[in-house]
N, C-alpha and C positions, 0 to 999 in steps of 0.2 A: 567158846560162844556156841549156842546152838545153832541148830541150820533152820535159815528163816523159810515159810514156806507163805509165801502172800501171792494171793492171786485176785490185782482189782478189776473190776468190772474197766468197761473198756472203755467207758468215760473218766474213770480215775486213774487209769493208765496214760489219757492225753495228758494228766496235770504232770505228771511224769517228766512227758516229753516236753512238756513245753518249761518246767523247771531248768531244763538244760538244754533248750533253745537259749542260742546268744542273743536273741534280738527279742526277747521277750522278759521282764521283767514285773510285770502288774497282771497278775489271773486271779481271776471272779470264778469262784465255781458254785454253782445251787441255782436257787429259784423253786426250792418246796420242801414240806419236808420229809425224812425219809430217803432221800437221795444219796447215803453214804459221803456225806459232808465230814460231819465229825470225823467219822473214822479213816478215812481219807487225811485228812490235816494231820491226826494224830500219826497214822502210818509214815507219812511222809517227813516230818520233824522227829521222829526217832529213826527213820531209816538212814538220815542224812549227818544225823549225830553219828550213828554207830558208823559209817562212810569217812569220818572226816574227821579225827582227833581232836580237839583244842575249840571247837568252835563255839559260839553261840549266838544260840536263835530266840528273838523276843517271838512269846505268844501273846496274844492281847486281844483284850474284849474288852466290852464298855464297862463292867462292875468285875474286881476280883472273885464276889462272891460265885456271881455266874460261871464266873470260869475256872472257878476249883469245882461248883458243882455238877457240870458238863462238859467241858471241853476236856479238862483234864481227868474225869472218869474215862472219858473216851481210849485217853495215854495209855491211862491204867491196863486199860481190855486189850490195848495192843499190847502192851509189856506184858500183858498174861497170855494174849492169844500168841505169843511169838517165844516163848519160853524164859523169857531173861527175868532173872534171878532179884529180886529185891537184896539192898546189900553189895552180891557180888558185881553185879552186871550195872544196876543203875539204883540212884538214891533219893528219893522225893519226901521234898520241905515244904512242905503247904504251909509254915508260915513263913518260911522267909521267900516264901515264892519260886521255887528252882527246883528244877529235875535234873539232876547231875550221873552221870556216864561214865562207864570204867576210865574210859579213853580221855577222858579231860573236857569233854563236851556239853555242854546246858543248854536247860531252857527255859527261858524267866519269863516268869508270868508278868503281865504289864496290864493296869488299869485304864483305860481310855476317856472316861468318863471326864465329863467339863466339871470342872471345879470351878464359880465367882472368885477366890483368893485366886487362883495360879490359870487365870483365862489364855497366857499364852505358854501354857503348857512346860513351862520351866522345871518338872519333876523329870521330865524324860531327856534333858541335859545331856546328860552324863553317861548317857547309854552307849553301849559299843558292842555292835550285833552283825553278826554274818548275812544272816537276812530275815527274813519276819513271815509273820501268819496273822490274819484279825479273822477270828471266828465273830458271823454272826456281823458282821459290816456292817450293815441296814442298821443295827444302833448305835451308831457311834458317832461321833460330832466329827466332819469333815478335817476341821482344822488337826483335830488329835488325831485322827490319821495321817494328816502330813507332815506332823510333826515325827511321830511315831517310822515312817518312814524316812523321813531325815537321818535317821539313826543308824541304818543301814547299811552296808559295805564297807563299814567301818572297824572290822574285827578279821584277821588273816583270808581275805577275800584274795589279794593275791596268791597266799600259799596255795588256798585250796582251788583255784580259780571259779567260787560259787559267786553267781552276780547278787545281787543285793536286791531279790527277787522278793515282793510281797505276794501270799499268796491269802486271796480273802474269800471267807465262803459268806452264803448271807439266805433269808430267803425272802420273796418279792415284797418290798413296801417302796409302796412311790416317792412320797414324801424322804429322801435319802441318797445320799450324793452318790451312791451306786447306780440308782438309779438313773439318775442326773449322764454322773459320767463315763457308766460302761453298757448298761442294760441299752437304752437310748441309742447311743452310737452302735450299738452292736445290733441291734434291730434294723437302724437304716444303713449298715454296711461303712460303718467313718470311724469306728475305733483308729487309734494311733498304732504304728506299726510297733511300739513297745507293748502293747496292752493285749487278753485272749479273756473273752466270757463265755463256759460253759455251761450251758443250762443243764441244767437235771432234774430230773421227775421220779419218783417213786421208781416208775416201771423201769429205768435202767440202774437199779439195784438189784443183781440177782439172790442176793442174800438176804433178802427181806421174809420174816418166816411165813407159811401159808396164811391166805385168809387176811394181811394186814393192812392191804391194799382197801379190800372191801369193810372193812374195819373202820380204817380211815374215815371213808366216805358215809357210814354208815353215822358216826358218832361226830363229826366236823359240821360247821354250821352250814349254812349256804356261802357266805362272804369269805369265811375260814377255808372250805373247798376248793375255791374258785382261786384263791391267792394261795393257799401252801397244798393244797395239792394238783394243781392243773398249773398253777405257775403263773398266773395272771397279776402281772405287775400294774399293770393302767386300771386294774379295780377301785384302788384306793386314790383318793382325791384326787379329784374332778374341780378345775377351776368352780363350776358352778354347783360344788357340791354342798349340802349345809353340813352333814357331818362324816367325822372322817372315819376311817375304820380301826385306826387306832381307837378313840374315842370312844367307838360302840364297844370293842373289846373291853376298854377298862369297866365300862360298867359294873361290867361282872367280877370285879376283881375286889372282893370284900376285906381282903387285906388290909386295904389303904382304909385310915380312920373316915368315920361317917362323923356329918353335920351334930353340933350339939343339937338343933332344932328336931323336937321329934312330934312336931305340931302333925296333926292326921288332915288328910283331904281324901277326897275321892273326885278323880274328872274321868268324863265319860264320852262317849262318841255313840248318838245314840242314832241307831236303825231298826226300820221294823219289816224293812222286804227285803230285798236284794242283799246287803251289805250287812255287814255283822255291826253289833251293838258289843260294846268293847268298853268295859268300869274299870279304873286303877285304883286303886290303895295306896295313899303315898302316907310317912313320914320324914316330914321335910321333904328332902329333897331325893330319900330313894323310895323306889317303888316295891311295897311288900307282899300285894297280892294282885290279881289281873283276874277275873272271871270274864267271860262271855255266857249271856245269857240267850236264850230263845229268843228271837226278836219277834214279840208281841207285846203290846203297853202294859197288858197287866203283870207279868213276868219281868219286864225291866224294871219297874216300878218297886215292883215286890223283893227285885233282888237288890237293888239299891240301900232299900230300908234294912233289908238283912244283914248286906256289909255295914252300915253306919252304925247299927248296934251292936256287928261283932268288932267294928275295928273303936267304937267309941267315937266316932263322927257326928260333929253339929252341922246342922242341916245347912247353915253357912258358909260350910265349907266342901260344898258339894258343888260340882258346876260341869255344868254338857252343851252340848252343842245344841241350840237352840233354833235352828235354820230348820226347815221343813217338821219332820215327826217329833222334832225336839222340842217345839213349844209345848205337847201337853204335858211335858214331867216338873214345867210351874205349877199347875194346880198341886202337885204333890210336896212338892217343897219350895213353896212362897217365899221363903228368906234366902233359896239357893241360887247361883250366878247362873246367869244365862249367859252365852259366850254365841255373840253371831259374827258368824266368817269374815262377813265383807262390812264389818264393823268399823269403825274408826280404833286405833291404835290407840291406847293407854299413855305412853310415853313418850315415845317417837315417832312422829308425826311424819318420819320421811318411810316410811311404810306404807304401802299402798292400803293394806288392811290387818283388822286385829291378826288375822290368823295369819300374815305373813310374821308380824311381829312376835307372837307366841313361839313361830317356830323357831328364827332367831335367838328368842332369848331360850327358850332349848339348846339348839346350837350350844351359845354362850356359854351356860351352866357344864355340859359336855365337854369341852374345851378346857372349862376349870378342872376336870376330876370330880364336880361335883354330882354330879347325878349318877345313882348307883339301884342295881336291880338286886335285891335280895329274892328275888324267884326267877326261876329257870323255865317259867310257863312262855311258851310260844317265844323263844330265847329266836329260835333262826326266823320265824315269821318277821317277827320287829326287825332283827339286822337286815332281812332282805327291803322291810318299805321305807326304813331311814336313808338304804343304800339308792334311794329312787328321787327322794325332797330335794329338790333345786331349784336355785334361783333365776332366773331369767338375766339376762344382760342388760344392764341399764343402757341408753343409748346417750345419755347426758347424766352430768353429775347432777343437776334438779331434778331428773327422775325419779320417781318414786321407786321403793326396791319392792319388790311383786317374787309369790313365788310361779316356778311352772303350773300348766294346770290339773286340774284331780283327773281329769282326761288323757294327760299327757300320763299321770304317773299310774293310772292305770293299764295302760299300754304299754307302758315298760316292765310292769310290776302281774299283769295278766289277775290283778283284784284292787278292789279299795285298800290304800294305805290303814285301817281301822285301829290298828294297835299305835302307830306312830299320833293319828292323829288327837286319840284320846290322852297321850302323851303330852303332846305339844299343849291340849288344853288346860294340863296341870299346872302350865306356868303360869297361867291367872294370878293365880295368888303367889307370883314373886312379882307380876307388874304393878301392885299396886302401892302407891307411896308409904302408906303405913301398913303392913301386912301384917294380919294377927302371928304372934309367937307365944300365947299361953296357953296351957293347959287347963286353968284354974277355973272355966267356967264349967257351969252346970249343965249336962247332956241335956238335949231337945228330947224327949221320948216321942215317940210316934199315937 
C-alpha cells in the first residue's frame, strides 16, 4: 500500500472527528459551492474502506447518472491523488454500481430518486451497509432518505465498532428536508444531541486554485451568488414568494423539450422617463429575444415594428402595458392588446387585478417547466426582480389575492421590476379562452 498523505482543511477534519464521536451519527456538511464537499465524502468512504476490511458503505444521490458523473469522479481523484493502483489496490463497476477494495471492502452506489411504481422505496430492502453518504441531500425526497438510512448498521458494525453514521453533504435550497431538519435547528441552537451541521464556504477551502473565488462571483448570477456562494439558505421560497429559485433556474435549462406551440408574441413594459421600456419575443411559451430600447415614443415604436418583422409578429399579437405613456403605442397598432394593471382579471375573479393575475399565471406556467428563456440577455437583472414579486397576505379567505406594491418592490429591488413585468405581460395570450395557436395567417405589414 502506498503512504497516504491527506491533509483536510480544518472544517473536513471536524467531519473526521465527529465520524467517530459516539454520540453523533447524522452530519450535514456544505452550504455552497466549492467548499471541498465532494472531495471530502470521497476521502473519507475510501479512507475507511481501506481502515476496515469486509465492510460496506451505500453512497447515494438522487439520479445514478449524477453520481457516476460527480460524486464518483471525485472517488476517482482520490484513488489517483492517493496513489492506489486500479486492479491491484481497488476495482470500479460503473455498471453494476460498486468500487471494490483489495481488503474485501465496497461502495455501492444507490439511487434515491422517488419512483410512482416503488413510492415506498421497496428497492433498497435488501441493503446491508456499514454506514452511508448522500451527496447533494438538498435533492433527494425525504422519505428515500430514511429509508436509505434504515439500512444502516447492518453490515459487521459490531466487528468494526463503526456506528451507522450518515454523512450528507448538500448545498443551500430551502425548499428541502435539510433544510427543514438540520440547517433550521442548527441556526436557532435545537439540533438533537445525535445530529452536527457544518457550514462551509468557499473561503475555507484552502485548495481552491488562484482567482476562483473571484471567478465564481464574477460569472454566478445574483440569486446563484447569494445561495451557493455566500450560503444563503432563506433566499429561496419565501411563503409570499410568487416564484421560486428552483423555477427561475430551470428556465435556462434548454435541455428539457420545449412546447410544440411556436405561435410568436411580443409583450412589452413600456416607459419613456425614468424606467426602462422592456420588448420580449416569445414563441409560445419561451422567450427568444428581449431588447430594451431608448425610451422615447418614436424609438419604441420603431423598435417594435422592427422586431414584428424580424420575428414575423401580427400586430395582434403584440400587447403593453397601457397605464400612463402606454396609451399612445394604440395609434400604432389598433388591433394590438392593451393590458391595464388595475384591470379586471380575465379568468379569475378572485384577483384583485389583471396584473396580479398575469403574474400568477406566470408563476403557474413556471412551476410547470414551462416557460423557458432561449437568451441569456439580462439573465441576473430578471432572477433578481422575479426574486422581489410577492403577494400580500390575504386576511380572509374572500379576500381578494393583490400583489405587493411596485413601491415596495422597488425598495427592495433599488429599480423598476421592468424585465419581470413585460414578462408577466406575455401571459395575455394564455388568459384568454381561445388563444390563437396558428401560424397560417397572413403577416400585417407595416
Amino acid at each position: 500500500m502506498p503512504t497516504i498523505d491527506f491533509k483536510p482543511s480544518p472544517k473536513q477534519a471536524k467531519i473526521f472527528e465527529l465520524f467517530d464521536d459516539q454520540g453523533t451519527t447524522e452530519i450535514v456538511y456544505g452550504g455552497s459551492v466549492a467548499s471541498g464537499k465532494s472531495y471530502l465524502l470521497a476521502s473519507l468512504l475510501v479512507m475507511k474502506c481501506l481502515q476496515y476490511p469486509g465492510i460496506r458503505v451505500g453512497l447515494a444521490r438522487n439520479t445514478l447518472v449524477n453520481l457516476k458523473k460527480t460524486t464518483v469522479v471525485s472517488i476517482l481523484e482520490v484513488i489517483r491523488d492517493w496513489g492506489l493502483k486500479h486492479e491491484e489496490h481497488v476495482k470500479v463497476n460503473m455498471h453494476d454500481g460498486s468500487i471494490k477494495f483489495y481488503n474485501g471492502s465496497e461502495i455501492i452506489m444507490i439511487e434515491l430518486t422517488y419512483l410512482p411504481r416503488d413510492p415506498d422505496y421497496t428497492r433498497l430492502g435488501g441493503l446491508l451497509l456499514t454506514f452511508g453518504a448522500i451527496d447533494e441531500a438538498t435533492e433527494c425526497d425525504e422519505q428515500g432518505k430514511a429509508i436509505f438510512q434504515s439500512r444502516l448498521g447492518r453490515w459487521m458494525n459490531d466487528e468494526t465498532h463503526i456506528k451507522p453514521v450518515l454523512l450528507m453533504t448538500c448545498n443551500p435550497r430551502k425548499s428541502s428536508f435539510v433544510y427543514r431538519e438540520y440547517y433550521k435547528p442548527f441556526k436557532e441552537h435545537r439540533l438533537k444531541p445525535h445530529q452536527n451541521f457544518i457550514q462551509a464556504l468557499p473561503q475555507d477551502n484552502p485548495y481552491l486554485p488562484n482567482g476562483y473565488i473571484e471567478n465564481l462571483s464574477d460569472t454566478l448570477s445574483w440569486s446563484e451568488k447569494r445561495r451557493l456562494l455566500y450560503g444563503e439558505w432563506e433566499l429561496e421560497d419565501d411563503a409570499d414568494s410568487l416564484f421560486r429559485s428552483t423555477d427561475v433556474e430551470v428556465m435556462w435549462d434548454t435541455s428539457v423539450a420545449q412546447q410544440a406551440n411556436k405561435t410568436r408574441y411580443i409583450s412589452a413594459d413600456i416607459a419613456f422617463t425614468s424606467d426602462r421600456c422592456v420588448i420580449m419575443v416569445w414563441e409560445g411559451l419561451s422567450v427568444v429575444d428581449i431588447v430594451i430600447p431608448e425610451s422615447d415614443d418614436k424609438t419604441v415604436i420603431d423598435t417594435l415594428k422592427a422586431l414584428a418583422t424580424k420575428w414575423n409578429v401580427r400586430a395582434d399579437r403584440i400587447a403593453w402595458d397601457a397605464d400612463g405613456v402606454g396609451k399612445y403605442i394604440k395609434q400604432s397598432f389598433p388591433s394590438g392588446r392593451e393590458i391595464h394593471n388595475g384591470g379586471k382579471p380575465k379568468q379569475n375573479q378572485g384577483y384583485s387585478n389583471l396584473k396580479a393575475e398575469l403574474y400568477f399565471k406566470l408563476s403557474e406556467k413556471m412551476q410547470a417547466g414551462e416557460v423557458k428563456m432561449l437568451t441569456d440577455k439580462y439573465k441576473q437583472e430578471l432572477e433578481e426582480e422575479l426574486a422581489v414579486i410577492r403577494h400580500k397576505s390575504r386576511e380572509t379567505m374572500s379576500s381578494k389575492i393583490e400583489l405587493t406594491s411596485k413601491l415596495d418592490q422597488k425598495r427592495l429591488l433599488g429599480r423598476s421590476p421592468d424585465l419581470a413585468d413585460a414578462m408577466a405581460y406575455g401571459m395575455i395570450f394564455h388568459l384568454e379562452p381561445k388563444a390563437v395557436t396558428s401560424n397560417d395567417f397572413a403577416f400585417v405589414s407595416w
